[in-house]
N, C-alpha and C positions, 0 to 999 in steps of 0.2 A: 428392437431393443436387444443389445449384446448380455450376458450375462459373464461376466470376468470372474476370473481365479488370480489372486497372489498370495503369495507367503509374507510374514511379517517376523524378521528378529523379535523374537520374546525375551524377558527376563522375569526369574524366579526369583523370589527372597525366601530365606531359610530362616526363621525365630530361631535363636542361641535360647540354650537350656532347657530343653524340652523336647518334645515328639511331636508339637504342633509346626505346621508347612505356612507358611503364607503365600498366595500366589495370587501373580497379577492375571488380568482376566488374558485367556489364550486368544493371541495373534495368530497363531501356526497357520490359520486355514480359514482366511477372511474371502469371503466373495460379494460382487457388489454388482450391481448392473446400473447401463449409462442407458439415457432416453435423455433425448431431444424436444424443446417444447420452442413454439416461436408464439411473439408477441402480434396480435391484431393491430395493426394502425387507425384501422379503418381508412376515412377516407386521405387521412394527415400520411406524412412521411417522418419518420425519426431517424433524423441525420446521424449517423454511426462513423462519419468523417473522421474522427477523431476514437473509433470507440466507445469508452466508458471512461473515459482520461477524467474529466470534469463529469462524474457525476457524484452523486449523494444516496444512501438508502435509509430508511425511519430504522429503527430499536428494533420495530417489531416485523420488520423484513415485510411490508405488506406494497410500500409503494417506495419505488426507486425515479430519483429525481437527473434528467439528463439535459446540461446547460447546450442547446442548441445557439451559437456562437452566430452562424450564421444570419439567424432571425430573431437574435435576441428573445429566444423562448426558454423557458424553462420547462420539457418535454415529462406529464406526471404517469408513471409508468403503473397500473395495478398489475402488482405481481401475483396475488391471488387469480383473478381472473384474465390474468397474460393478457389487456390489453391497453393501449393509451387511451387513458382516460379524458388528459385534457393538456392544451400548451398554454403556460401562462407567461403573458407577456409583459416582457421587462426592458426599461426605456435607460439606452446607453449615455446619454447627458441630462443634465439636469439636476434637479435638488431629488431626486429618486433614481438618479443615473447606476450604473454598474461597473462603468466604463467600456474601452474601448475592447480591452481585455481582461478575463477571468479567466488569471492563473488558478483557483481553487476554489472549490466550494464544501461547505459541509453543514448537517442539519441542527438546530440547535433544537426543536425539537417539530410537533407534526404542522405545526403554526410557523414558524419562521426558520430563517435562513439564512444564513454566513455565505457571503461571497467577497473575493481577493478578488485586487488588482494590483499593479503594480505600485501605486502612488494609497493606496488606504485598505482597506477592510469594512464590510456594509453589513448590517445585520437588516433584510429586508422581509415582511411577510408575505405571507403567499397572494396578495393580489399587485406584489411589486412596488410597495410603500417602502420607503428606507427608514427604520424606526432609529437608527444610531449608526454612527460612525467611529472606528477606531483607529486610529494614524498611532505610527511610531516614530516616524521621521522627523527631524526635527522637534522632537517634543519632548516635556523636562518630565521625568520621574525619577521620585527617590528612590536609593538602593542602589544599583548598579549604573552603568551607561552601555549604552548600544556607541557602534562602533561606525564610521560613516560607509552608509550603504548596504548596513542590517538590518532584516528585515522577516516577519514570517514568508517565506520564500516555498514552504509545503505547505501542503493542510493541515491544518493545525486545530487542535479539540479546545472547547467554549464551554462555560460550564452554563448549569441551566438559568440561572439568574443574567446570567451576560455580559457579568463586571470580569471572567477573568479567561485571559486564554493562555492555555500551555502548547508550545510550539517551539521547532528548530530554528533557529535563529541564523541565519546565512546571506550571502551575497554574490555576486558575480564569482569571485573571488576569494570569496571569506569561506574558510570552512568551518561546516559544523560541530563545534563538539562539546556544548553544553544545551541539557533544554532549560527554557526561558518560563516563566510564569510573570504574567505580568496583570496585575491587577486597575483595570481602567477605572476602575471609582476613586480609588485614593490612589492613584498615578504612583505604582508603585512597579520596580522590578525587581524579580531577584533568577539570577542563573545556576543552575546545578550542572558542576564538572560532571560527565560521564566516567563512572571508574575504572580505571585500567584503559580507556580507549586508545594508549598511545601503544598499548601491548597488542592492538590487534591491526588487521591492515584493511586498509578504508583503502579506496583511490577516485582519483581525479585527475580525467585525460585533457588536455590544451590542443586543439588543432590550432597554430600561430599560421597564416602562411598570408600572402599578395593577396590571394581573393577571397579569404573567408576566418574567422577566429568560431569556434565553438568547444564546446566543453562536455565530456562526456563522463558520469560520475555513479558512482553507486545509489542504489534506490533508498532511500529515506522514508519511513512513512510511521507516524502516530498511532493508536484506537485504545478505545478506552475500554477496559473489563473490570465489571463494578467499582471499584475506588480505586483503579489503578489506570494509569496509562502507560501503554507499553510502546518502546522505540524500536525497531528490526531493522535491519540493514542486509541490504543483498548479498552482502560483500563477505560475511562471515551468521556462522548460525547464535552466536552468543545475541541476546536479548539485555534490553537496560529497562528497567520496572523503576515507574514514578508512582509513589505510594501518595496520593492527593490528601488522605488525613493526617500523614506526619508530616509532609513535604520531603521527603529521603527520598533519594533512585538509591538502586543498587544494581550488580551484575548477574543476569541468570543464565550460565553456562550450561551446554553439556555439552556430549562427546560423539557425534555419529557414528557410526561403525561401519557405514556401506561410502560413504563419500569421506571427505575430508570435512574438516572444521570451520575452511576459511579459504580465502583463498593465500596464495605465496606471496603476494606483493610485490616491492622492488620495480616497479613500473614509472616511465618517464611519465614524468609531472608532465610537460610541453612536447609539443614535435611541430615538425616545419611541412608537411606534406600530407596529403590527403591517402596517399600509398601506405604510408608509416603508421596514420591514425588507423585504418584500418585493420592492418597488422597485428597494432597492439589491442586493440579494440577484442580482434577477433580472440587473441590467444587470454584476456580477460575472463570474456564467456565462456571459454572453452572447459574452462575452470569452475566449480562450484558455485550457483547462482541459488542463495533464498529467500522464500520470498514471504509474507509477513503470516504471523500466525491466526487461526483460523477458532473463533473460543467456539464451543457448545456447551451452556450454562445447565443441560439436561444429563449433560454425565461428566462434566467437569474437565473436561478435556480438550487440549489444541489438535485443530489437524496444521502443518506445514509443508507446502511443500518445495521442493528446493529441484536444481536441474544443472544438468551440465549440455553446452550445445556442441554440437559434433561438427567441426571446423570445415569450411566450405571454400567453392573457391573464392577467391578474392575478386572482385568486380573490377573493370577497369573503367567503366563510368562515373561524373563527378559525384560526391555525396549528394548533391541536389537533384541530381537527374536519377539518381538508382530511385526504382520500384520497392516497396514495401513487400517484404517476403517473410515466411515463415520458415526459420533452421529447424533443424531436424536434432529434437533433443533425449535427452537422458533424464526421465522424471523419474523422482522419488518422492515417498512421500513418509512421513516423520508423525507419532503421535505422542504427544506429551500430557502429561497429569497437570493439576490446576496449578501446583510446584514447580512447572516445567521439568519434571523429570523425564529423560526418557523412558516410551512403554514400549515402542515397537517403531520398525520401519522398513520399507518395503522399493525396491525397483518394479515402477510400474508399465510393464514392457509393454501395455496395448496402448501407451500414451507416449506421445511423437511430439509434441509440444504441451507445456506446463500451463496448466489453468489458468485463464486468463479473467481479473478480477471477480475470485471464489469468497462465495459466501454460504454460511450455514441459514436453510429453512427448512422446518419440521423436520429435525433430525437426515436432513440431504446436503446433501455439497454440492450446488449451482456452480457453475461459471457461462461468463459470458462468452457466444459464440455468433458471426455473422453468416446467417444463412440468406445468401442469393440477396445479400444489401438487407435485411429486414433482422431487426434485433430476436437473439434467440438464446437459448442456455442449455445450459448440458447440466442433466440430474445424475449426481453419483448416488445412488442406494446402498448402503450395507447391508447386507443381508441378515 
């Protein structure tokens, strides 16, 4: 077990008219220590192929759900007792199918489960029954219209009854820039503009070329904090808040002080070479990457943390042939009040790479890490 020292930017506030101080609680001198815990298999294997890309965890952070692709399993992880519980098997056709592929999964609550594919959306329970289906393609609802070949294309939040889901609306093609609510019982949609979003810089890379089209774009992702759903993007630190009981988003800014804001933009939409994509790719990241906010309902607080990667060389093998590598980053990390104000934030110079899908339990900050192929996590402690 390490025990770590950093510094965190503070901020004081001064009450006008009087002798009383107000001050937020002292960052100056935060220390935290990291421990490593690895999950039991027993005698099962948990494909980490992929990560934690397709997985899911409950409310109550007790059991983390990982869609094993391979074997059509849904792998039940107890995270209190760090072992696999059990794989629950789920049949790819049929009137209970999932399909061929699961672009996303998410929990609707400890009984069932939201799974994407490319052609529908399943809501199935835990012994693999498909209790409902929701299709947007092709399908008539009042209020607005989808566009051909819009689609929830992220994972997207389901409320607990099941009739509605709020999600990014996107496509091959289409970019995101309103969230969608769409009510499956009275086949209704309605879309919320994001505000200001043309003031900030989004991007989205085209490799066009003879032997391959892909597309490389900033990260997008949903999560819900009590009546609210919040949208983050990699690409700049400004937050979009979807208030569920008025139906209103609004814009929740601030201002970093150790990084930039956002990134500078101005990047070609399309290129014609795998050289080029790279190129741009690289000098993207190199730039300000963050990554989605982190709640703690115990002291009301975001963790966030954000990173810039320190520019390597360029490979000269095709993008399909290159190896999956880890760059070598610039993490930070950023704490906000339940207002998204900023309190503090820190460069955190014993971290070489940014946490890889972080979550808060009992008061720690988990991330996922693979130790020697066997799923593992890394405990941050504050002291």
């Amino acid at each position: 077990m390490k025990k770590l020292a950093f510094v965190l930017s503070s901020f004081i506030l001064f009450a006008c008219g009087g002798n009383e101080t107000e001050t937020t609680t002292d960052y100056s001198n935060i220390t935290f220590t990291l421990d490593t815990v690895v999950v039991d298999p027993g005698n099962e294997i948990i494909n980490l192929k992929n990560g934690l890309w397709s997985s899911a965890m409950t409310d109550d952070k007790q059991y983390l759900y990982i869609w094993n692709m391979d074997e059509s399993t849904l792998d039940k992880v107890n995270i209190n007792d760090l072992r696999l519980e059990e794989k629950i098997k789920f049949e790819k056709e049929g009137p209970d199918g999932v399909g061929s592929y699961v672009s996303w999964l998410s929990l609707l609550d400890n009984e069932r489960i939201v799974m994407a594919n490319f052609q529908d959306i399943g809501l199935f329970d835990m012994n693999g029954k498909k209790l409902r289906t929701y299709k947007l393609a092709k399908e008539s609802f009042k209020g607005e219209t989808l566009k051909d070949g819009e689609n929830f294309n992220r994972k997207s939040i389901i409320t607990k009854d099941g009739d509605f889901i709020y999600g990014l609306l996107g496509g091959w093609t289409i970019e995101n820039q309103s969230i969608a609510k769409v009510d499956f019982k009275e086949k209704e949609l309605r879309k919320f503009v994001l505000p200001g979003i043309d003031e900030l810089q989004d991007y989205s890379v085209m490799l066009k070329s003879d032997q391959m089209i892909m597309i490389s774009a900033a990260d997008k992702s949903l999560q819900r904090v009590e009546n609210k759903i919040i949208l983050s993007n990699s690409a700049f630190a400004t937050l979009f808040v979807f208030d569920t009981e008025r139906d209103s988003i609004y814009q929740a800014a601030y201002s970093p002080t150790l990084t930039k804001s956002g990134k500078k933009g101005g990047y070609p939409k399309e290129v014609d070479s795998e050289d080029q994509f790279k190129k741009v790719m690289g000098d993207i990241n190199a730039e300000i990457n963050f990554r989605e906010p982190i709640w703690d309902p115990s002291t009301k607080r975001f963790y966030r943390f954000s990173y810039e990667t320190i520019p390597s060389e360029i490979s000269n093998k095709p993008i399909s042939e290159e190896e999956e590598k880890k760059s070598i980053s610039k993490v930070y990390l950023t704490i906000l009040d339940e207002n998204f104000n900023l309190l503090g934030e820190s460069h955190l110079l014993q971290l070489q790479q940014p946490p890889s899908y972080p979550f808060l339990k009992d008061g720690k900050i988990w991330y996922y890490v693979n130790v020697d192929d066997e799923l593992g996590f890394v405990r941050m402690t504050f002291d």
